[in-house]
N, CA and C of each residue as an Amber inpcrd file, in Angstrom:
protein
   648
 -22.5710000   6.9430000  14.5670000 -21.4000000   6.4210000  13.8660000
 -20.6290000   7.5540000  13.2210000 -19.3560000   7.6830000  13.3270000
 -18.3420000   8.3990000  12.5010000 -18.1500000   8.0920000  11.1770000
 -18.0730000   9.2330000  10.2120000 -18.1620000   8.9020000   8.7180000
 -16.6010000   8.2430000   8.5200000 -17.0930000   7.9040000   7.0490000
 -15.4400000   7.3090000   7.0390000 -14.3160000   8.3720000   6.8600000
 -13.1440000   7.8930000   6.8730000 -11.7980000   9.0410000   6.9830000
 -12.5830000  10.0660000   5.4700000 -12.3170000   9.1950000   4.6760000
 -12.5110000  10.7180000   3.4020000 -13.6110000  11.0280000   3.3300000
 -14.9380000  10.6590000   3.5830000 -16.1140000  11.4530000   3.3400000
 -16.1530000  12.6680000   4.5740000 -15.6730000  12.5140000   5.5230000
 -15.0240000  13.3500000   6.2700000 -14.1410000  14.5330000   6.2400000
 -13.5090000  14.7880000   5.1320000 -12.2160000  15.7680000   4.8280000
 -13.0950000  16.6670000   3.8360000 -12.2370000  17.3950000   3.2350000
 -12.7490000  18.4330000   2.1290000 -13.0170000  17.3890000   0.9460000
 -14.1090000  18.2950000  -0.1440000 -14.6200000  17.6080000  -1.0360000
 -13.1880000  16.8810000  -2.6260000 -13.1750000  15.9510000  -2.4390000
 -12.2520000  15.8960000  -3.5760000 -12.4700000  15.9420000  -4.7690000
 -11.8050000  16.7930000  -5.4000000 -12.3030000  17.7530000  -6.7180000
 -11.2230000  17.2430000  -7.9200000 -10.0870000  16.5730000  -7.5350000
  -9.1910000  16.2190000  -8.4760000  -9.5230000  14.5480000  -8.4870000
  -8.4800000  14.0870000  -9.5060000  -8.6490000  12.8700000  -9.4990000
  -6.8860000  12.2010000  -9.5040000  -7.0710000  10.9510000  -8.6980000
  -5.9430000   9.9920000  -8.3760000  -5.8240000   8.6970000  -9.2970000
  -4.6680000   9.2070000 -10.4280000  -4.2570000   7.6750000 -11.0460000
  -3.2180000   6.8630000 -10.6820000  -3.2460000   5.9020000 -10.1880000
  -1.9240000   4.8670000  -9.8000000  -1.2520000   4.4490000 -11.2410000
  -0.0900000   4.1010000 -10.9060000   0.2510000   2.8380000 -12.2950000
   0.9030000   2.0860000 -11.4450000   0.5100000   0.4930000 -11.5260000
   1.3130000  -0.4320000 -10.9360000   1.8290000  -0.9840000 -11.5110000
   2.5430000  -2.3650000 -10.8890000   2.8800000  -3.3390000 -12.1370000
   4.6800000  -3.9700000 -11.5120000   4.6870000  -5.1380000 -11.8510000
   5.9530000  -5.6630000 -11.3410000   7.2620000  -4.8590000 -12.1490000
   8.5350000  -5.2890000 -11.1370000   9.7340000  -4.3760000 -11.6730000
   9.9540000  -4.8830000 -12.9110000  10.4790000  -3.7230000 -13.3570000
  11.0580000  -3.4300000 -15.0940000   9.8860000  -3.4320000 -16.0170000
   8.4400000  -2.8420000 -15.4080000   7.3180000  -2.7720000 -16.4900000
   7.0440000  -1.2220000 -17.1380000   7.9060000  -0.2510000 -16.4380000
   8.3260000   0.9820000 -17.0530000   7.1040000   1.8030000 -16.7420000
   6.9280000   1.5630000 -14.8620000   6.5340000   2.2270000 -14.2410000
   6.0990000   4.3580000 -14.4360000   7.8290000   4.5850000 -13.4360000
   8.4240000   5.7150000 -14.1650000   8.4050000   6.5010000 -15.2380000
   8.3070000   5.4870000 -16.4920000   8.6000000   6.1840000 -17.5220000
   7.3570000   6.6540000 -18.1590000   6.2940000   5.8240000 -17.7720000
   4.8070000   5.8190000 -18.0090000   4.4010000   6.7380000 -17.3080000
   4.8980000   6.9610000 -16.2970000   3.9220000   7.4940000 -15.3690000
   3.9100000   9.5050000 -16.0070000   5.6810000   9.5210000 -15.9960000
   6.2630000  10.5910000 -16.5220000   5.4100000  11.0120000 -18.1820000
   5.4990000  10.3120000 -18.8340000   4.8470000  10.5780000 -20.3390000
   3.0970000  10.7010000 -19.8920000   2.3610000  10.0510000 -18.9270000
   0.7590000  10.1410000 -18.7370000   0.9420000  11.7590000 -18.1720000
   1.8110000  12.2980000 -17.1620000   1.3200000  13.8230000 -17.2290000
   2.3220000  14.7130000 -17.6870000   2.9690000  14.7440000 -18.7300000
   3.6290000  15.4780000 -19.6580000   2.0320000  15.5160000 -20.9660000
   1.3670000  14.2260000 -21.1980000   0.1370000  14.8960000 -22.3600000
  -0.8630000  14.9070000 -21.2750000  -0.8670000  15.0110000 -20.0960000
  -1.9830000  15.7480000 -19.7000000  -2.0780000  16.9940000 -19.2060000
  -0.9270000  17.8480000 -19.1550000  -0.2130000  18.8180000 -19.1460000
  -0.3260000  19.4680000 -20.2720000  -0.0940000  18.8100000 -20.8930000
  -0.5300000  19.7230000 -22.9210000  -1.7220000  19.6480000 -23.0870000
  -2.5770000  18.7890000 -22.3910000  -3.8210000  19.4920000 -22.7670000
  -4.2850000  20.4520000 -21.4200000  -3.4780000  20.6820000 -20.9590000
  -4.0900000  22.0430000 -20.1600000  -4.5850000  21.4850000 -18.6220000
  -4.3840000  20.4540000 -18.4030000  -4.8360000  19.6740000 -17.0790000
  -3.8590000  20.1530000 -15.8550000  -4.0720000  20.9810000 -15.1150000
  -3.1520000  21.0570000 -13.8770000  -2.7020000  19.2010000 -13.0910000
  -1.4240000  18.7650000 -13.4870000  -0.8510000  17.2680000 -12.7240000
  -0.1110000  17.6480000 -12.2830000   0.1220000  16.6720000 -10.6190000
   1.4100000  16.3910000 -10.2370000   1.5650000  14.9120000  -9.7350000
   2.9870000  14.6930000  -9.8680000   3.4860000  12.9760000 -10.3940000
   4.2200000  12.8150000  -8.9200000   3.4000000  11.5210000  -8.3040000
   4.4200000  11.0030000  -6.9440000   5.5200000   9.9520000  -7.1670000
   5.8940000   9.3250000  -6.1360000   5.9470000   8.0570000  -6.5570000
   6.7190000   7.3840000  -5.2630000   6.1080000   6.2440000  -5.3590000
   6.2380000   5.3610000  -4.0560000   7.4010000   4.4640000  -3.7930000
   8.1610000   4.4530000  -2.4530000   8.2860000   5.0270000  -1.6150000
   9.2180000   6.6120000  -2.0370000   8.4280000   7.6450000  -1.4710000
   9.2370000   8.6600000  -1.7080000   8.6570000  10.1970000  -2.1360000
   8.9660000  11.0840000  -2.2530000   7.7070000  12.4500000  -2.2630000
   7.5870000  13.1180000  -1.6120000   8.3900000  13.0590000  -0.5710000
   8.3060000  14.0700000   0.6300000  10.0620000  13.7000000   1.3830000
  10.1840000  14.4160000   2.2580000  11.8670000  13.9540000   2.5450000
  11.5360000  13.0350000   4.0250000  10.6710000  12.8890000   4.2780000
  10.3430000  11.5100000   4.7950000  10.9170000  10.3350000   4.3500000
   9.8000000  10.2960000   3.0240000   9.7010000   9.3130000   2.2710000
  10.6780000   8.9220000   1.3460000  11.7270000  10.0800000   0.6820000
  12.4080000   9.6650000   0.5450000  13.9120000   8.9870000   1.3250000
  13.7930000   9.3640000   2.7490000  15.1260000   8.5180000   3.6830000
  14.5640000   7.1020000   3.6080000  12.9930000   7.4030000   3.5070000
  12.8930000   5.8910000   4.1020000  12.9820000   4.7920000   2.3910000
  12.8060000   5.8670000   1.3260000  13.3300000   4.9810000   0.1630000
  14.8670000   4.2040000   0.1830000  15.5640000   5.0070000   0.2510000
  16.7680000   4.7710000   0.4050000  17.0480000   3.4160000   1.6740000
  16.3890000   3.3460000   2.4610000  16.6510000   2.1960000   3.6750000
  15.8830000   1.0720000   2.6140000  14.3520000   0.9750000   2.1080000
  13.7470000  -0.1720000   1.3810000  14.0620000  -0.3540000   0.4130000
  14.6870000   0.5710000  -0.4840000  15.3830000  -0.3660000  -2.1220000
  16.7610000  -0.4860000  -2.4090000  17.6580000   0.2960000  -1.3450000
  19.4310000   0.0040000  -1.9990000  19.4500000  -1.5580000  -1.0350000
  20.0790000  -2.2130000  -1.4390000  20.4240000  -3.4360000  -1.4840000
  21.4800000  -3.6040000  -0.2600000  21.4130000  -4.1480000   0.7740000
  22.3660000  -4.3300000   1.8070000  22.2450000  -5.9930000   2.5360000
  23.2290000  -5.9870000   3.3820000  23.5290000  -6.9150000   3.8650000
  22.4110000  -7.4860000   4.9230000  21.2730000  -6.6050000   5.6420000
  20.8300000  -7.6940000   6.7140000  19.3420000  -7.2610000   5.8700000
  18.6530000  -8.1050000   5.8970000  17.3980000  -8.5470000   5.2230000
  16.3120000  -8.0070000   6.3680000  15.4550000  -6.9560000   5.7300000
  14.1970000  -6.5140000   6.4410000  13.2740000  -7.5990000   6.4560000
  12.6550000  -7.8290000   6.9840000  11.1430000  -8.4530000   7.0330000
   9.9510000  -8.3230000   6.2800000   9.3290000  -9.3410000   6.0660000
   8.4320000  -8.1590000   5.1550000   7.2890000  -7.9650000   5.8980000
   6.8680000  -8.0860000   7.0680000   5.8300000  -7.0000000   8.2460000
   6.8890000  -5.5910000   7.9750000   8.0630000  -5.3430000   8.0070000
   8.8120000  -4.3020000   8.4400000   8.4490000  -3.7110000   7.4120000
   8.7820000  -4.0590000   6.0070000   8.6680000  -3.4910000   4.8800000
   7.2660000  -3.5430000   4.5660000   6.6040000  -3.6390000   4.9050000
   4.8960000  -3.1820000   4.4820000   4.6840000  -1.9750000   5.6930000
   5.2520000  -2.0640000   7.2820000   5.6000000  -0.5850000   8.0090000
   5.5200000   0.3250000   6.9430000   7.3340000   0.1380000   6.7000000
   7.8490000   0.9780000   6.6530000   7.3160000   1.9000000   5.1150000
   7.2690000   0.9760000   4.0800000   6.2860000   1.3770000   2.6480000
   4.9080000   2.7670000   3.3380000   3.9660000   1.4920000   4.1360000
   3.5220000   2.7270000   4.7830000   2.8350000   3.6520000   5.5740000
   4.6810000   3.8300000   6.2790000   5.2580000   5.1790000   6.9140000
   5.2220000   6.0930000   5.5780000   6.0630000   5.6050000   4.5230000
   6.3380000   6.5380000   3.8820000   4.6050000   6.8520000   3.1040000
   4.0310000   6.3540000   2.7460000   2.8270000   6.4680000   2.2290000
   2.1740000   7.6430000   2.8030000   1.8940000   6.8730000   4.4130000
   1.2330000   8.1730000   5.1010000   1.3100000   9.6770000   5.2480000
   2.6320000   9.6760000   4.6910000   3.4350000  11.0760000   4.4410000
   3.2490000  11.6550000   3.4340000   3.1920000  10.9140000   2.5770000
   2.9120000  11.5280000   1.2470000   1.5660000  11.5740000   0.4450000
   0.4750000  10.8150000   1.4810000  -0.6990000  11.2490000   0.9490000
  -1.0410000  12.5150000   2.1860000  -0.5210000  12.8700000   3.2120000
  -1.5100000  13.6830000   4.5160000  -0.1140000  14.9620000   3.3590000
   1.0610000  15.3940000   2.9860000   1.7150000  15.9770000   2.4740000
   1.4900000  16.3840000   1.3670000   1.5980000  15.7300000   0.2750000
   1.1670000  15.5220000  -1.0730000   0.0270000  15.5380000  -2.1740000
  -0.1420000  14.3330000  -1.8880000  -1.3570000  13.9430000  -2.9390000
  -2.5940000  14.2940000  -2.1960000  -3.3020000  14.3900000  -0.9530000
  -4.6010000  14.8720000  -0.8150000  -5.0780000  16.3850000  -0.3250000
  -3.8790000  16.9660000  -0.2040000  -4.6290000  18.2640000  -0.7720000
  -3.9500000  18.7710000  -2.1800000  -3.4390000  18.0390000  -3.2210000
  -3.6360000  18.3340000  -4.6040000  -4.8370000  17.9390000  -4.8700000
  -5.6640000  17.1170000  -4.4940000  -6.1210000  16.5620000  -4.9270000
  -7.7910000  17.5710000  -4.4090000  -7.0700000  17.7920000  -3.1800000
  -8.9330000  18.7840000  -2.3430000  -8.3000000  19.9700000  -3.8620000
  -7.2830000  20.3660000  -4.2910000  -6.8620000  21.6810000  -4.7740000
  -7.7060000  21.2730000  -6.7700000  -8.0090000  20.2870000  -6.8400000
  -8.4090000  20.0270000  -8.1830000  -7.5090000  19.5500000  -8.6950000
  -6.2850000  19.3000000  -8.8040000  -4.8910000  18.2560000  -9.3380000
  -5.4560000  16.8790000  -9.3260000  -4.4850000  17.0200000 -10.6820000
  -4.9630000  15.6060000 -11.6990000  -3.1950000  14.6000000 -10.0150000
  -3.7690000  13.9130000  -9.5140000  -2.2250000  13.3470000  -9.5070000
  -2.2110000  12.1040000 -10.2680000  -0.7440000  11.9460000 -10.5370000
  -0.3350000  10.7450000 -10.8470000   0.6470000  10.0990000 -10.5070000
   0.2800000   8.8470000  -9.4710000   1.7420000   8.4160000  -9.1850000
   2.0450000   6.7160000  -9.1040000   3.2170000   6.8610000  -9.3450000
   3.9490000   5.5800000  -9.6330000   3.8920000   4.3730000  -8.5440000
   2.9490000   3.9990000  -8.3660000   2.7370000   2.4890000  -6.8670000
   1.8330000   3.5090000  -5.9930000   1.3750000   2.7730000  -5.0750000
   0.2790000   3.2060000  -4.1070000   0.0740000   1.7970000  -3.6050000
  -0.5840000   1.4680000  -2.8570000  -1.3260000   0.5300000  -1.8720000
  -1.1310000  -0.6800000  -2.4120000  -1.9310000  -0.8700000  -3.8520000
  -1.7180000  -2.3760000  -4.1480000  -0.3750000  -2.5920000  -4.0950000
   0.5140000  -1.6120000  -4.5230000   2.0530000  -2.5940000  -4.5180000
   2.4580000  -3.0800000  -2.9070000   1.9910000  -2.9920000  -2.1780000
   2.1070000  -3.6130000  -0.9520000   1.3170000  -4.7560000  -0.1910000
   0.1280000  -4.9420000  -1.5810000  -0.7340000  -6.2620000  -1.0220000
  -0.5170000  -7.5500000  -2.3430000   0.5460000  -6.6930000  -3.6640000
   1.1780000  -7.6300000  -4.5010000   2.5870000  -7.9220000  -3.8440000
   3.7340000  -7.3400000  -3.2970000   4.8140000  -7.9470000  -2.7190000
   4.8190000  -7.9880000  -1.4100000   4.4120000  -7.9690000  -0.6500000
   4.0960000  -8.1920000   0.9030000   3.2930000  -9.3380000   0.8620000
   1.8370000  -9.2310000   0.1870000   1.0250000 -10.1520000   0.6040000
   1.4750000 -11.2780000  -0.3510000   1.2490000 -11.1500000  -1.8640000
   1.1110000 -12.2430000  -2.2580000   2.4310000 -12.5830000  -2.7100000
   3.5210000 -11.7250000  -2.7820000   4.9600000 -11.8630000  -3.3530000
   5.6150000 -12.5660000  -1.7440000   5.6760000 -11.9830000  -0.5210000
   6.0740000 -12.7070000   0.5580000   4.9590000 -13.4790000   1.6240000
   3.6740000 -13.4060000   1.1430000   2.5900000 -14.2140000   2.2130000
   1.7780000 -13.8430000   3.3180000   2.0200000 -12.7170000   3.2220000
   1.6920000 -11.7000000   4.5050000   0.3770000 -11.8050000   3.9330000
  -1.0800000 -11.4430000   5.3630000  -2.4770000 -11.7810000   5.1350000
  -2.7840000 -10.6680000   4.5720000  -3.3680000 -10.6720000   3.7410000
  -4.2120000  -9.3340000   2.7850000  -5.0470000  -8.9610000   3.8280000
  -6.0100000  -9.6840000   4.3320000  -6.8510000  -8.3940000   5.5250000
  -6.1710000  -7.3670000   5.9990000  -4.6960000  -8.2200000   6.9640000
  -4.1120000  -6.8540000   7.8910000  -3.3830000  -5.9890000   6.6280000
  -2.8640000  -6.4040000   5.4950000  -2.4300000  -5.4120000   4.8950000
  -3.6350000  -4.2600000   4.5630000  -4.5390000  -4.8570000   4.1330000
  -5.3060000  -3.4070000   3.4460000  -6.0250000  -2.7790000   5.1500000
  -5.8800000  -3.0490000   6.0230000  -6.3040000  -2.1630000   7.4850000
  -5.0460000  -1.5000000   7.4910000  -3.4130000  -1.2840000   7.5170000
  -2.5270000  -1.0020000   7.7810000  -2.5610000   0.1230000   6.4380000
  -2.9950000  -0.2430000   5.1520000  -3.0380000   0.3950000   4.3720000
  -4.0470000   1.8690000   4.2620000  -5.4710000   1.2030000   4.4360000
  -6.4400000   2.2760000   4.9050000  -6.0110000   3.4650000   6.2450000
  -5.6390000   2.8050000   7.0710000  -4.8050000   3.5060000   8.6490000
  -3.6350000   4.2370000   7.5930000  -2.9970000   4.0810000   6.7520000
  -2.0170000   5.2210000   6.4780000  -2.2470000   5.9210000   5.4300000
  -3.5840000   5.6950000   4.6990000  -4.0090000   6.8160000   3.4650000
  -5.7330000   7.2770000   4.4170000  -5.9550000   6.9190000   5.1900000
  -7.1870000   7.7140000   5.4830000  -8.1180000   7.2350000   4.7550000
  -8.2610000   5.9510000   3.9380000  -9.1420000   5.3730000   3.2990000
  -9.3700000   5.9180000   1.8380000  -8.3960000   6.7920000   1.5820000
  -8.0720000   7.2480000  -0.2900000  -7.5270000   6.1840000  -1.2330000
  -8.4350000   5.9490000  -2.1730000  -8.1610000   5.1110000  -2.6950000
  -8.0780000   5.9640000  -4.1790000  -7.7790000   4.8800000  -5.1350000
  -7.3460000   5.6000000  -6.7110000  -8.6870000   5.4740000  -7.6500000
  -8.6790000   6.5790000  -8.4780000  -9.9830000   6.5450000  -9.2730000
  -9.6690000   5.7410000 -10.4200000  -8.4080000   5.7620000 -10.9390000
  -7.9220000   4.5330000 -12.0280000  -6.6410000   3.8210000 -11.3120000
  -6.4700000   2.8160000 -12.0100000  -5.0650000   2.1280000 -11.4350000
  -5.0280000   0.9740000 -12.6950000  -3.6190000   1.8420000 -13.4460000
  -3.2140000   1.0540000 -14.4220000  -2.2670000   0.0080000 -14.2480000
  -2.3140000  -0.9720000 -14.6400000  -1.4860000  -2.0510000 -14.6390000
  -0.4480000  -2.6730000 -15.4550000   0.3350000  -2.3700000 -15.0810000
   1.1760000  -2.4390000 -17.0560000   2.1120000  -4.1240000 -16.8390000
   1.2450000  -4.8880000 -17.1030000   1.6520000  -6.0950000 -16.9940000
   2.6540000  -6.9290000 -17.9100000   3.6700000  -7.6610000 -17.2300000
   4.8710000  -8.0930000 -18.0250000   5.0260000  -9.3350000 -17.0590000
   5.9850000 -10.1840000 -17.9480000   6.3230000 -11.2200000 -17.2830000
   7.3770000 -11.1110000 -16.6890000   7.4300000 -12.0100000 -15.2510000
   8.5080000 -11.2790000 -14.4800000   9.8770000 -11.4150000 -14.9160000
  10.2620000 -12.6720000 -16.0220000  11.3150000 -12.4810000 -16.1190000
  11.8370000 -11.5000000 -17.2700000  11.0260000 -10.9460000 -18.2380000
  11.1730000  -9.9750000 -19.1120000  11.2620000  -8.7210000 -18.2240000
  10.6340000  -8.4170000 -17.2550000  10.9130000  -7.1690000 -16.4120000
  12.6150000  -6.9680000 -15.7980000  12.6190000  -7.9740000 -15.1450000
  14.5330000  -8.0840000 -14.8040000  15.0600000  -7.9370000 -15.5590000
  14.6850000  -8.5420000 -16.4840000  15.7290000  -8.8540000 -17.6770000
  16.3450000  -6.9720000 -18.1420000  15.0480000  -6.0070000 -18.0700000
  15.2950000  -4.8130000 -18.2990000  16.2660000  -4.2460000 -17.5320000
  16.2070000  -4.1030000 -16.1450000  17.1900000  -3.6910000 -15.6190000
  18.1190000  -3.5440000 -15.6910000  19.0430000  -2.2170000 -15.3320000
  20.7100000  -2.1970000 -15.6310000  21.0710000  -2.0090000 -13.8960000
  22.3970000  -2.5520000 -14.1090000  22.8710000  -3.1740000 -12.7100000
  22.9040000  -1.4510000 -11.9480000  23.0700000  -0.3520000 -12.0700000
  22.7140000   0.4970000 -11.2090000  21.3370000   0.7140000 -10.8810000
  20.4690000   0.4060000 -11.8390000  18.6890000   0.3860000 -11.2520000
  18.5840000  -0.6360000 -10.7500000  19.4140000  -2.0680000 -10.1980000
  18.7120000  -3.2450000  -8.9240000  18.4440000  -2.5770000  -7.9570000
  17.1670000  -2.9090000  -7.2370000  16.5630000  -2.3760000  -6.0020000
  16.9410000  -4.2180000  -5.0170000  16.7290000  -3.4560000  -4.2850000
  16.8980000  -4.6430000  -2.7200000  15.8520000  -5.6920000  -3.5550000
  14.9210000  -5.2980000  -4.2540000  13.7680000  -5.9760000  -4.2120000
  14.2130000  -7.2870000  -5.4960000  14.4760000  -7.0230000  -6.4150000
  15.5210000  -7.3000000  -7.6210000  16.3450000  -8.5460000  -7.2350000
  17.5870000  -7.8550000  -6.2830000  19.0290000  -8.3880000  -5.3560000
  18.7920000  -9.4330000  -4.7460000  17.0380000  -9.4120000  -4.1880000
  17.1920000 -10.4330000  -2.6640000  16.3900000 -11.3700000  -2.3880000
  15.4580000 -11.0660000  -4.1820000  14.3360000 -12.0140000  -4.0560000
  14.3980000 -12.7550000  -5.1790000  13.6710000 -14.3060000  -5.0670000
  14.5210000 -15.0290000  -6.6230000  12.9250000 -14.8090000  -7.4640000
  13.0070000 -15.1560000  -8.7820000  12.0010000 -15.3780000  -9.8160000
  10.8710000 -15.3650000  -9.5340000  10.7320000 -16.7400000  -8.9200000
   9.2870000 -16.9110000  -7.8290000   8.6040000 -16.0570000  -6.9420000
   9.6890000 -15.0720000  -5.9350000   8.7470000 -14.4500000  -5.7120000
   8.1120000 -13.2620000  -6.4260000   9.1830000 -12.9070000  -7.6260000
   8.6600000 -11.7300000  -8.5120000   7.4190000 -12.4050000  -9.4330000
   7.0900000 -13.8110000  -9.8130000   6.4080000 -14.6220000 -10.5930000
   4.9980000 -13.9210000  -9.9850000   5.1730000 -14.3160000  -8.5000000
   4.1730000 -14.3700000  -7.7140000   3.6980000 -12.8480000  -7.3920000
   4.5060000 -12.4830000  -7.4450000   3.8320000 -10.4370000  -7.1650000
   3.0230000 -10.1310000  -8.5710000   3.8730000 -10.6490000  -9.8190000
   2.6670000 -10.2470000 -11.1400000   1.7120000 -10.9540000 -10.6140000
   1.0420000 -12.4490000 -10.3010000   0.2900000 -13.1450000 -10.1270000
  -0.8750000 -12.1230000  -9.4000000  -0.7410000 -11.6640000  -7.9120000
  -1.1380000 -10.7290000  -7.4550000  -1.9620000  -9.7280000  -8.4560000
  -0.4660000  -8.9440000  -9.0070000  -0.8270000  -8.0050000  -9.3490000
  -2.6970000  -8.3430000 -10.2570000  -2.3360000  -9.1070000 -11.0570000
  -3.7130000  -9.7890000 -12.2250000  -4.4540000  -9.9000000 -10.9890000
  -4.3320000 -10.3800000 -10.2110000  -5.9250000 -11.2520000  -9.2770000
  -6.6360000  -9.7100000  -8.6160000  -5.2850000  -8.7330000  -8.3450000
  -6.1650000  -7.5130000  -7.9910000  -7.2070000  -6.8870000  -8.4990000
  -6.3110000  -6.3010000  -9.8520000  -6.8410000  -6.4590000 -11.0710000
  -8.5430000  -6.7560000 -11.6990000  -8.3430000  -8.0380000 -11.4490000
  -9.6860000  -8.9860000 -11.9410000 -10.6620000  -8.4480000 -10.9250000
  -9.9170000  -8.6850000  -9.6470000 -11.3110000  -8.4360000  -8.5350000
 -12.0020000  -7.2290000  -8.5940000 -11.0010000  -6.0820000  -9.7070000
 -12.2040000  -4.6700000  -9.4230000 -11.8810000  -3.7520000 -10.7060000
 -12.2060000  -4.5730000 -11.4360000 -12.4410000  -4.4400000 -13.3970000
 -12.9170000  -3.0040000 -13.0540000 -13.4130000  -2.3180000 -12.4310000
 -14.0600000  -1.0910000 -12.4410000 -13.1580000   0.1260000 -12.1750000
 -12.3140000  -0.0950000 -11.4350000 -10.8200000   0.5710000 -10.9520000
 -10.1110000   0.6650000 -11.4810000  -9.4230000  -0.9620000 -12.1730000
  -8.2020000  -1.4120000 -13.3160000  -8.4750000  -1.1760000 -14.6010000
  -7.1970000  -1.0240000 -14.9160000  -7.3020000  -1.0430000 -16.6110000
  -5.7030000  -1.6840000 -16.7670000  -5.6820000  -2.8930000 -17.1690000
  -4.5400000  -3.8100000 -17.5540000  -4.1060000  -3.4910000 -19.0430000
  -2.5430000  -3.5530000 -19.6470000  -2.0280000  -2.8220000 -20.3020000
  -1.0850000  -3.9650000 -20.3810000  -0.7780000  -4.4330000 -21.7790000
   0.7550000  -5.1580000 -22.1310000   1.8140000  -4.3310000 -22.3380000
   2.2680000  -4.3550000 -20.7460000   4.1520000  -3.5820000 -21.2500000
   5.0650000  -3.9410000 -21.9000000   4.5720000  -5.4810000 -22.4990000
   6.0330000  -5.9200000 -23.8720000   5.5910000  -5.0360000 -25.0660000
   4.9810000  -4.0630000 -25.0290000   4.4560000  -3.4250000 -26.2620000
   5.3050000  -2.2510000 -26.2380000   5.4920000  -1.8680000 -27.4120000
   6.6500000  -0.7440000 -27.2660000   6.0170000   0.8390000 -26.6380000
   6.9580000   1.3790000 -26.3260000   6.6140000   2.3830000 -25.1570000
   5.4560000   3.4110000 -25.8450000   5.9020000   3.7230000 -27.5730000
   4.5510000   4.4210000 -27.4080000   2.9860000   3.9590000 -27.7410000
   2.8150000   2.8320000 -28.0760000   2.0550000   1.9120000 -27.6350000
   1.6450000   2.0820000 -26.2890000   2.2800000   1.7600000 -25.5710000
   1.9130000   1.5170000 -24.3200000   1.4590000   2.8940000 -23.7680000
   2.2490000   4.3380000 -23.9370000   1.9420000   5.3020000 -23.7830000
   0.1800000   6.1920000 -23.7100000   0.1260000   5.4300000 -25.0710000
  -1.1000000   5.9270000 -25.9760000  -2.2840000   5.3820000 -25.1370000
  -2.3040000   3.7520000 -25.0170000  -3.0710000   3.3030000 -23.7020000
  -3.6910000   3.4250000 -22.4550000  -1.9060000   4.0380000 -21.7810000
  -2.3740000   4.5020000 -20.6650000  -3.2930000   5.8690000 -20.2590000
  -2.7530000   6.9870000 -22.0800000  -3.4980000   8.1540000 -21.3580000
  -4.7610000   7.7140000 -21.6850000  -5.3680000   7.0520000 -22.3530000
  -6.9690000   6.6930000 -23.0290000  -7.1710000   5.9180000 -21.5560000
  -6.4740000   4.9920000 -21.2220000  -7.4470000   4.7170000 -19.4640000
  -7.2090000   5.5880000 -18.3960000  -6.6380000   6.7640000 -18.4990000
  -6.6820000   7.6440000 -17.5050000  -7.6440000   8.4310000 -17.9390000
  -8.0620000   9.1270000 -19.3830000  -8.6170000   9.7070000 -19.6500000
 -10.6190000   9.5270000 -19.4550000 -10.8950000   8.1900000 -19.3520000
 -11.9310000   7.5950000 -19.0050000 -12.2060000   8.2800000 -17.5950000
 -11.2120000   8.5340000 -16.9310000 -12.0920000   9.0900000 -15.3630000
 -11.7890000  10.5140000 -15.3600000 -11.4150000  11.0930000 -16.4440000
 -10.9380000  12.4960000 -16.4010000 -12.4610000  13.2370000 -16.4190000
């Protein structure tokens, strides 16, 4: 038998934090403040973020979140998410990561088995095989969740930050991607660390580096 994709590669010496979480839970801004203080304390980080990180990934951002007239699919858009993925972990994040780099980046995998699968219905089996097939079976050593209700998340948005995703999908299905997001969550308490994003940012800040700091 063949080992699996990563026990296979060089030894990984760094560690991989996700932050997920439905739109307007202040992804970005979290993600940005978790390695700015892990940076002050002397931690070599670098910050991705999904779709996008490589100039792959970012053309193919630009096709999945500006807002246009003919409506992708969502088989297409779990593709195309990741296409761009695959690029930016075989590019990016896994040899920072063989290199000892802390990464940290903004969405990874689950956000494609919370709005694909459970936000548009698509089967979670083939998503996480399509998912494993484009990270090589790398998965995250933490994955924070900064949970909000979906309509307090929109509500944040300013009309130049609507993504396609925002524009084209109503309440329900954003209801249903947090829904996801929690059931992921629950299923692997050992991975997650869930976080109230109605809490003010440095609140929320302070949180996230104390559950990143647990796998440091």
């Amino acid at each position: 038998m063949h080992p699996p994709a990563e026990a296979s590669r060089s030894p990984r010496l760094g560690r991989f934090i996700t932050l997920e979480g439905p739109d307007g839970a202040g992804k970005t801004l979290q993600a940005q403040r978790l390695v700015a203080a892990l940076e002050a304390r002397g931690l070599a980080t670098r910050l991705t973020r999904e779709p996008g990180g490589t100039s792959l990934g970012e053309g193919l951002r630009s096709i999945l979140l500006t807002p246009g007239e003919s409506p992708i699919s969502p088989r297409a858009d779990a593709l195309l998410f990741n296409a761009a993925r695959a690029q930016l972990v075989a590019e990016v994040i896994r040899p920072a990561l063989e290199a000892g780099i802390i990464v940290v980046g903004a969405r990874h995998a689950d956000s494609t088995l919370a709005y694909q699968g459970y936000g548009a219905g698509l089967p979670l089996a083939e998503l996480r095989v399509l998912a494993d097939v484009a990270t090589g079976g790398l998965r995250p050593d933490r994955t924070i969740l900064l949970d909000i209700p979906a309509e307090v998340g929109l509500a944040r948005k300013t009309a130049d930050g609507v993504t396609r995703f925002e524009a084209a999908f109503d309440l329900g299905f954003h209801e249903r991607v947090r829904e996801g997001f929690l059931a992921l969550a629950a299923a692997e308490p050992d991975r997650w660390v869930v976080i109230d994003a109605t809490a003010s940012p440095d609140e929320v800040a302070m949180r996230v580096l104390e559950a990143a700091q647990s796998v440091l």
